[in-house]
N, C-alpha and C positions, 0 to 999 in steps of 0.2 A: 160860851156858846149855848143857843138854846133851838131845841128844836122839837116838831111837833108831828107827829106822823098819822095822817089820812090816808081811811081807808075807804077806794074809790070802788072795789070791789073785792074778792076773795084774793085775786091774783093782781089786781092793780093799785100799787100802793104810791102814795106823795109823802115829801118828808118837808115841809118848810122850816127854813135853818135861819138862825139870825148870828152871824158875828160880829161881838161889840167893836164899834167904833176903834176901841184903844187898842184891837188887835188888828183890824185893817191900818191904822195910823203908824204900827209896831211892822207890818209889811211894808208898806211904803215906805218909810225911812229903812229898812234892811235895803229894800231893792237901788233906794234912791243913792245912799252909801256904795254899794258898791258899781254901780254905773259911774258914781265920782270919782272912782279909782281908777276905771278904765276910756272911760268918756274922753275922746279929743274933739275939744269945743276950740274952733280961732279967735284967738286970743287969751288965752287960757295954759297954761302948761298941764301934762298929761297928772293926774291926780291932783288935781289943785283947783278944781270947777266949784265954784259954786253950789252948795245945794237948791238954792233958789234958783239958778241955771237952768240945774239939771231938771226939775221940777217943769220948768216949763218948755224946755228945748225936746225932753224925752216924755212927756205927759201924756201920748195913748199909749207907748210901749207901757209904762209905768202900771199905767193902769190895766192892761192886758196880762204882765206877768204878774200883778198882784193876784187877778182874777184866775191866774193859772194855777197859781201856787195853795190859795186860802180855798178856792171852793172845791177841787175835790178830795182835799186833808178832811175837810167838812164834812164831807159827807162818808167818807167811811169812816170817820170817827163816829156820827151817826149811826150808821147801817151797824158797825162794831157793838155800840153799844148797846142797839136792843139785839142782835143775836141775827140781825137780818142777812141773807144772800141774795140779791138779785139773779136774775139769770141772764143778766146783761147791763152795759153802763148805763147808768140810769140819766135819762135827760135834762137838764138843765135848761130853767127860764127863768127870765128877770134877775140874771145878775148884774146889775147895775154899782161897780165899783168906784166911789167917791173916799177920797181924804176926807177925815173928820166926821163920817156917818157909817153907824152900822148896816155890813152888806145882808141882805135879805134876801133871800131867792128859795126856789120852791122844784125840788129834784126830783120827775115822775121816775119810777121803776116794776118790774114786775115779777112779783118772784113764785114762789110755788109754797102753797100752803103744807103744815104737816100731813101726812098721811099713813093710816094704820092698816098696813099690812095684813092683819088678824091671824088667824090661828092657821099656821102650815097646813096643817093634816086637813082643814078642814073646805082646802080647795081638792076638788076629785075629778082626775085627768084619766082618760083613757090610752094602755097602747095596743094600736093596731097589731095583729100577728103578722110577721115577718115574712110568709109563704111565700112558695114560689111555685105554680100549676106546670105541669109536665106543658102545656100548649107556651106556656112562653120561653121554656126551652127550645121547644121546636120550630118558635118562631126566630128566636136569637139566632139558632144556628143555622135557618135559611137566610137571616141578613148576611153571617159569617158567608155562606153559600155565593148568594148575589155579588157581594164584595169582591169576591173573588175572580169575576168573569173575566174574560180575557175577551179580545176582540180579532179575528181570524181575517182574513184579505177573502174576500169574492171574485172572481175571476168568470165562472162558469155560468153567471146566469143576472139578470138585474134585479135592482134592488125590491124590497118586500117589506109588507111589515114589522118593524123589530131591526134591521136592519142600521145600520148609520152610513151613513155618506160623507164623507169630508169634499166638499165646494167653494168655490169663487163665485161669490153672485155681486150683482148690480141688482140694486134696487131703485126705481124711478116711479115719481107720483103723478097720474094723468090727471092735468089740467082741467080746469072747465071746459075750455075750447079744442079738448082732445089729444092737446098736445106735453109731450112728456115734459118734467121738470126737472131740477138736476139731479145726479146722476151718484146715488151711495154707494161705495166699492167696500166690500167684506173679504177677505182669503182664508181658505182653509177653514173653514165655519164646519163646526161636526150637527148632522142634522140625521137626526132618528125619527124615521118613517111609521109617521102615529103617534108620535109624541104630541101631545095635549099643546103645548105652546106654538105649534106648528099652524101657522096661518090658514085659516078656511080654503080649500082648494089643493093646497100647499102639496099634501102627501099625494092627490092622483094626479098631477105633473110630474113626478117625478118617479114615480113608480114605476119599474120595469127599464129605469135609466143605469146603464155601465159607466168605469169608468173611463175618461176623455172622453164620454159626451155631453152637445151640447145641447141646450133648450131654453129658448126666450117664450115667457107668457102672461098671461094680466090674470091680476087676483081681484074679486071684488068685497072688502069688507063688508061684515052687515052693518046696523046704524049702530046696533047697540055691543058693540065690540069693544072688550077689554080696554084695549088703547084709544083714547079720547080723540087724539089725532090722527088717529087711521078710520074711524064709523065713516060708514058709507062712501070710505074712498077706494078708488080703483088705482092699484099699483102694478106695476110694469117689474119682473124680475128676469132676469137672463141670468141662468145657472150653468156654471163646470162644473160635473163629475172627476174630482181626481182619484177617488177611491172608494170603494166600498166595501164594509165591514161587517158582521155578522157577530151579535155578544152571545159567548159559547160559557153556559154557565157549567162546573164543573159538579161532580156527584157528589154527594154527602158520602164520603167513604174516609179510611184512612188516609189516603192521600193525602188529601186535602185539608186534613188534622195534622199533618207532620207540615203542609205546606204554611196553613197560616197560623203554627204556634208551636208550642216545645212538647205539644201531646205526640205518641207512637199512636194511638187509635183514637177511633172515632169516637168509643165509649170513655177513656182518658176527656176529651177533649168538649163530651157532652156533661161529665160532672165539675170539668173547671168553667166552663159556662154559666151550670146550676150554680155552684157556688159565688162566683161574683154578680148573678142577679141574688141572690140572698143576701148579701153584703147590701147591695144596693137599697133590698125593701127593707133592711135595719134603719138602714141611715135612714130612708123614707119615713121608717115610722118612727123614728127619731125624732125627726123635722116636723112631723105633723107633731108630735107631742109638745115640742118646743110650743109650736103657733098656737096650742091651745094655750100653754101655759101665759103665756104672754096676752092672751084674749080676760083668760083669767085675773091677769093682773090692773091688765085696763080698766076693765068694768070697776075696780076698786076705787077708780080715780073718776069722783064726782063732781068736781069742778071745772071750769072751763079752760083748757089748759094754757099759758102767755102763746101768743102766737107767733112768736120769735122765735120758741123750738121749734115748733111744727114747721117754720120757715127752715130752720136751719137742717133738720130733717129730708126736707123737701131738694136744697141746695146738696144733701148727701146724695140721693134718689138720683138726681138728675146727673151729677158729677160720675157717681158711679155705670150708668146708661150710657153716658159719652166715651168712658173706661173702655168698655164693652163691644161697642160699634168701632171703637178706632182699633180692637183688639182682631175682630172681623174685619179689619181692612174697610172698614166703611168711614166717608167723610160725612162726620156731625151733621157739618153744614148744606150739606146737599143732598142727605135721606131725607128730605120732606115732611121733616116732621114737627108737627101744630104744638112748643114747648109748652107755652099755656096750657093745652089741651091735655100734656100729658102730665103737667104739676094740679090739675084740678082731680086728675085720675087718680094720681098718689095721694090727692091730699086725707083722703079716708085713715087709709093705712101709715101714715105718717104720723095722722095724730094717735094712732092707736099704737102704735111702738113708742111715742113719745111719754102717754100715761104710763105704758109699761115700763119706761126706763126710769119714771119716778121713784116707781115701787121699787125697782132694783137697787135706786141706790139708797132707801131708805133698811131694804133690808141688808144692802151692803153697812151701811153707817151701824144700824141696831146689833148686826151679828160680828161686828169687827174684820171685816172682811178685807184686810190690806191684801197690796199686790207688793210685790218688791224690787227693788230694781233688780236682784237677778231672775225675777219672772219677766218683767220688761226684757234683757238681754237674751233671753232662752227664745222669746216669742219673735226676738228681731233675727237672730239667726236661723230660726226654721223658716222663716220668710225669707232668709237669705238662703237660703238652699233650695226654695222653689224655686227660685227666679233667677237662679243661677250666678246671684251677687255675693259680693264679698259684706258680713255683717257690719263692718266701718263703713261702706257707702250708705248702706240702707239706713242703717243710723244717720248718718250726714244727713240724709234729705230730708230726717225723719225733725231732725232739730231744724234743720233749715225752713223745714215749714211749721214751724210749732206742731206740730203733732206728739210728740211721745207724751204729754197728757192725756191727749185724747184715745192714746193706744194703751194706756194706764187705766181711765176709765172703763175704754170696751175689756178689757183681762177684768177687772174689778163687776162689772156687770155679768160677763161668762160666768164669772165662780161663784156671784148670788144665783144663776140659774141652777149650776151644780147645787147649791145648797139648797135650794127650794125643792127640786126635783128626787133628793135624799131622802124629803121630810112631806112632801106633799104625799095626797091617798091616789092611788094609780091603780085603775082596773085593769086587769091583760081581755085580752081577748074583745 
C-alpha cells in the first residue's frame, strides 16, 4: 500500500492511498469464497455456486463489502503509521472498487497540530479576595426576612397598595365596531395591588374593593405596551373579590432565626449567613481563576481550530440549555427561543474552551496524567448520590450512551487544571 499525505492547511489534512491491485483481487475472492458457501442461487445447491455465478449474480454487494472492508484498514493503517489522530472519521472520495485494478481514493481529515504548553510558572493568574461586606449580610438576611412573610385575611377595610387579592375575572377584547369578543375565564388569580405586571389602570379599579365584591370595567392599553397583542387595545374585565390579603413581613429578631433555621439567635443566625456567602465568594473566586486560566490557555493556541470541535462544543452548549429549561419545568420548544441565534452567541466561548481543552490534554499527555477506572467509579457514584440514583443505573446510561470516555476525559482535563494551578504564578489580592 502506498500513500501520500497533503497538507491543505495546519488543521486540514488529505492522505491519498493506493492499494495494489493483488490485494483488492486478494478481497474479492475472500468475499467472493465465502458468499459461495452461503449463497442460495436456483439451480445450484447450497455451497456448490459457482464462482463465476457468484461474481456476477452478487457483483455490487461484492464490490460494496470489498470497499467496506479495504478502505478503512487503509486508512488507519495510514493515520497509524505517520503517528496521526484525526479528530473525527476522516472522509472519503473516489473510492472506485474494481477487480484487477488498484483502488485509489483520497481520505480528507482534520486534526490538531502539536502544541507547546510552555513554561507553567510563567502564566500569571490572579485570585480575587474572598470578602464578604457587612451590607451583603444585611441584605441576605432581609431576603431571609421577606421570605418569610406570611399573608393575613382583611376583613375591616379594602384593598391598598401592597395588598393581594385572590379573583375570578373575565377578560374580553372590544372589537373595532364596539362590540366585546370572546370571553377569557381565570379563577382564583392572586393579584397584588401595585405590582409592575399589573395592567395600566388595573390597580385604581380595584382599589378600595372587599371581598364578594363585584366590578366590570374597560382598560385601554397604550400602543407601545409590553405585550404585542394588547397595544392600543381596549379590554373589557369583570372581576370577583374572594379575598383579600395583606404580606406581614416579620422582624429581624430571634424569632425568626429559630423559625427559619437551627440558629437560637439572631446573632447565631447572622454569622451562619456570613459564612455561607464566604463559602460562596471562594467558590466565586475560584471560578474566576479557572476562567482566566483557560483564557490563558487559549491564547496559546494559534491556529485555527477544526470546526467539528467547536461544532461539537456548541451541540454540548445547547444540550446542556435544554437540561436546564426542562429542569425549570420549561418546554424547549415553546420558550421562543432563535437556536441559531443562540449557537452564534456561544460560538465565541466554544472556541475558546475548545483551544483550552487542547492545551489540557497536551499537558494531560506531557505530565502522564491518567485517570483510573476506580477514579471513573468514585465520580459515577457521587453523581449517584446527587441525583439520588443507585451508581449501576447511572453507569447503565452512562455505557448506553457511550459516555464513560468522555467522562474519563472531562476527570483527565480537571486534574491537568489541578496540576497547572499547582505550578502556575498566582497573585492574591
Amino acid at each position: 500500500m502506498k500513500s501520500d499525505l497533503i497538507d491543505v492547511s495546519e488543521t486540514k489534512k488529505e492522505l491519498v492511498i493506493e492499494i495494489p491491485a493483488e490485494a483488492v483481487d486478494a478481497e474479492f475472492s475472500r468475499i467472493v469464497g465465502a458468499l459461495g458457501r452461503t449463497a442460495r442461487v436456483p439451480g445450484f445447491r447450497p455451497g456448490k455456486v459457482p464462482a463465476a455465478v457468484v461474481r456476477q449474480r452478487f457483483r455490487d454487494e461484492i464490490r460494496h463489502e470489498a470497499a467496506h472492508e479495504l478502505v478503512p484498514r487503509a486508512v488507519s493503517e495510514a493515520l497509524a503509521e505517520r503517528g496521526i489522530e484525526p479528530v473525527a472519521t476522516p472522509q472519503v472520495k473516489d473510492a472506485e472498487v474494481r477487480e484487477g485494478q488498484p483502488l485509489k481514493f483520497t481520505a480528507a481529515f482534520e486534526t490538531v497540530p502539536p502544541v507547546d504548553p510552555g513554561d507553567y510558572a510563567a502564566i500569571t493568574l490572579r485570585r480575587y479576595p474572598a470578602t464578604v461586606e457587612p451590607e451583603a449580610v444585611d441584605q441576605a438576611l432581609e431576603r431571609i426576612r421577606q421570605r418569610a412573610a406570611r399573608y393575613e385575611p382583611i376583613d375591616d377595610r379594602g384593598l391598598e397598595a401592597g395588598d393581594t387579592a385572590a379573583v375570578d375575572l373575565e377578560r374580553r377584547a372590544i372589537e373595532a365596531d364596539g362590540q366585546a369578543g370572546p370571553t377569557e375565564k381565570h379563577e382564583n388569580v392572586p393579584v397584588e395591588l401595585g405590582a409592575a405586571v399589573n395592567p395600566p389602570g388595573f390597580d385604581e379599579q380595584l382599589a378600595g374593593m372587599r371581598g364578594g365584591e363585584e366590578k366590570t370595567f374597560r382598560v385601554q392599553y397604550p400602543a407601545d405596551y409590553a405585550v404585542a397583542e394588547l397595544q392600543s387595545k381596549e379590554v373589557e374585565y369583570s372581576v370577583k373579590v374572594r379575598a383579600v390579603r395583606r404580606r406581614v413581613v416579620p422582624p429581624l429578631d430571634d424569632d425568626l432565626a429559630k423559625e427559619v433555621s437551627d440558629a437560637d439567635t439572631l446573632d447565631t443566625l447572622r454569622e451562619q449567613v456570613r459564612e455561607g456567602l464566604a463559602r460562596e465568594a471562594a467558590r466565586e473566586a475560584d471560578r474566576k481563576l479557572r476562567a482566566d486560566l483557560v483564557k490563558a490557555l487559549a491564547a496559546k493556541v494559534t491556529f485555527e481550530v477544526p470546526q467539528v470541535l467547536i461544532d461539537r462544543d456548541l451541540d454540548r452548549r445547547t444540550q446542556d440549555f435544554i437540561r436546564h429549561l426542562i429542569a425549570e419545568r420549561i418546554d424547549p420548544r415553546k420558550a421562543g427561543i432563535d437556536w441559531a441565534a443562540f449557537r452564534e452567541d456561544q460560538r465565541g466561548p466554544a472556541e475558546e474552551a475548545v483551544k483550552a481543552t487542547i492545551v489540557l490534554d497536551e499537558v494531560a499527555r506531557r505530565e502522564d496524567l491518567a485517570v483510573s477506572d476506580e477514579d471513573v467509579d468514585r465520580d459515577v457514584t457521587a453523581y449517584a448520590e446527587r441525583t439520588g440514583r443507585s451508581a449501576a443505573a447511572v453507569r447503565a446510561d452512562l455505557e448506553k450512551d457511550g459516555e464513560i470516555e468522555q467522562l474519563r476525559t472531562g476527570l483527565r482535563r480537571e486534574r491537568a487544571v489541578e496540576y497547572l494551578l499547582s505550578r502556575v504564578t498566582i497573585a492574591e489580592g
